[in-house]
C-alpha positions as CSV (number, residue, x, y, z in Angstrom):
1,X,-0.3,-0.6,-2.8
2,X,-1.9,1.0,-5.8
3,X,-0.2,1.9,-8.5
4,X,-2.1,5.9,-9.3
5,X,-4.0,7.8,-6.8
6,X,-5.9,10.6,-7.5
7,X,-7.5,13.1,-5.2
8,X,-9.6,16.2,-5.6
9,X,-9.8,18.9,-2.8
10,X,-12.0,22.1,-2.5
11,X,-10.4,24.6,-0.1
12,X,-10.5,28.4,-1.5
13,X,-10.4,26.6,-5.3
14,X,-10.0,23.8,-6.2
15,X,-7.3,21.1,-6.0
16,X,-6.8,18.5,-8.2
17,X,-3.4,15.7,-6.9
18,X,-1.9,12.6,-8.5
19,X,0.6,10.1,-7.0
20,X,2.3,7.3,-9.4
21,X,4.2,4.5,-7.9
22,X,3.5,5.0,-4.1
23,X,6.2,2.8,-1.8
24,X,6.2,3.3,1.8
25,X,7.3,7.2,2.3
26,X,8.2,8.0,-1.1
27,X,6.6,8.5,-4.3
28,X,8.3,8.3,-8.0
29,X,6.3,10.9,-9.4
30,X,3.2,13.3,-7.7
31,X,1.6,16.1,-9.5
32,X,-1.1,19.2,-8.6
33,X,-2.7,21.5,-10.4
34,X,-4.5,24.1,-8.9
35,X,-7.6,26.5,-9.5
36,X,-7.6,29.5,-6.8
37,X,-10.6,31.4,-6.1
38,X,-7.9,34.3,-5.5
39,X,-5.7,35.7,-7.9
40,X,-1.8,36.2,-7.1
41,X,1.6,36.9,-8.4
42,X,3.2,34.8,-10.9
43,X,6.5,33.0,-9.8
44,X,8.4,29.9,-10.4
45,X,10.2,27.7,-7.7
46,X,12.6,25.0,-9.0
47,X,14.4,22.9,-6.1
48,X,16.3,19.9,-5.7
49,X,16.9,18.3,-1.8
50,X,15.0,18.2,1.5
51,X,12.4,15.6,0.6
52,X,12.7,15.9,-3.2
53,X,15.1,15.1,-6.1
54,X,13.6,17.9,-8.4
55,X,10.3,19.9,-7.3
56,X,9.2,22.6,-9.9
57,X,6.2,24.9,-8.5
58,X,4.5,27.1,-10.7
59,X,2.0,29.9,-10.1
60,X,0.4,32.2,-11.9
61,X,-2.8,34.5,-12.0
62,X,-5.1,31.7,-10.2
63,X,-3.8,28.6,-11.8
64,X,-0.7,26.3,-10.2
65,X,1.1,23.7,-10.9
66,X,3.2,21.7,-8.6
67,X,5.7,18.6,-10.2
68,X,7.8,15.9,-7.7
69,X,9.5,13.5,-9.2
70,X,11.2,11.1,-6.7
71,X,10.3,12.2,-3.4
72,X,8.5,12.3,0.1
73,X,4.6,11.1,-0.2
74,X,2.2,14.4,-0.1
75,X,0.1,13.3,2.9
76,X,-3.7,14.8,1.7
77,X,-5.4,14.2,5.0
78,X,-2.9,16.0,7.4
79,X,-5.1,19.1,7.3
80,X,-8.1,17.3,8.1
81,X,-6.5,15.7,11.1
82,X,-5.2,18.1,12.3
83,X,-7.7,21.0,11.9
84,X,-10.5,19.3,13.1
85,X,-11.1,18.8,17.0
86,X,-7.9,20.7,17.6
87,X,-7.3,22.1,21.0
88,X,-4.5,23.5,22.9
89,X,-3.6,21.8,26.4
90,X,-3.2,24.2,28.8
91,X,-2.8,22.2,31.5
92,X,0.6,22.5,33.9
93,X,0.5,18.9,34.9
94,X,3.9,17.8,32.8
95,X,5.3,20.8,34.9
96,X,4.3,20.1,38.1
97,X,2.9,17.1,38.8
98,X,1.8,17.8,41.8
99,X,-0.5,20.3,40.3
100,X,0.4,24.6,40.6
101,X,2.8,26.0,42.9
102,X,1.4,27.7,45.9
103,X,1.2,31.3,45.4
């Protein structure tokens, strides 16, 4: 267990994340700040519950901020595992496991 991580992302801007105090699922405190290569509306989200005791999002222009103090672990590689190598099964075995009905 470490006690900071950092990351850095590049994905349409940049992403810079940091995690303090990591222990198992949870984290006491995480914080991103963002550089978009596209420009959008300001707004401001402030929440408290579903993962989080307080979350405050903030956006404006290109820049963002994003503050989580006591909650669920940010998980930085789910992206990459699941983007990469994805494919949808289009197989009817669980269905029928004898394979397709006669037609």
């Amino acid at each position: 267990m470490k006690l900071i991580n950092f990351k850095h992302r590049e994905d349409f801007g940049h992403d810079w994340y940091v995690q303090v105090l990591n222990i198992k699922n949870w984290s006491l405190l995480q914080v991103s700040v963002s550089w978009n290569d596209y420009p959008g509306w300001p707004y401001i989200q402030i929440k408290s519950g579903t993962g989080s005791t307080f979350s405050l999002l903030f956006w404006a222009y290109k820049f963002g901020l994003d503050i989580d103090i006591l909650s669920r672990t940010w998980k930085w590689d789910y992206n990459d595992e699941n983007d990469e190598g994805f494919q949808v099964d289009t197989s009817l075995d669980d269905v029928w496991p004898d394979g397709k009905p006669e037609e």
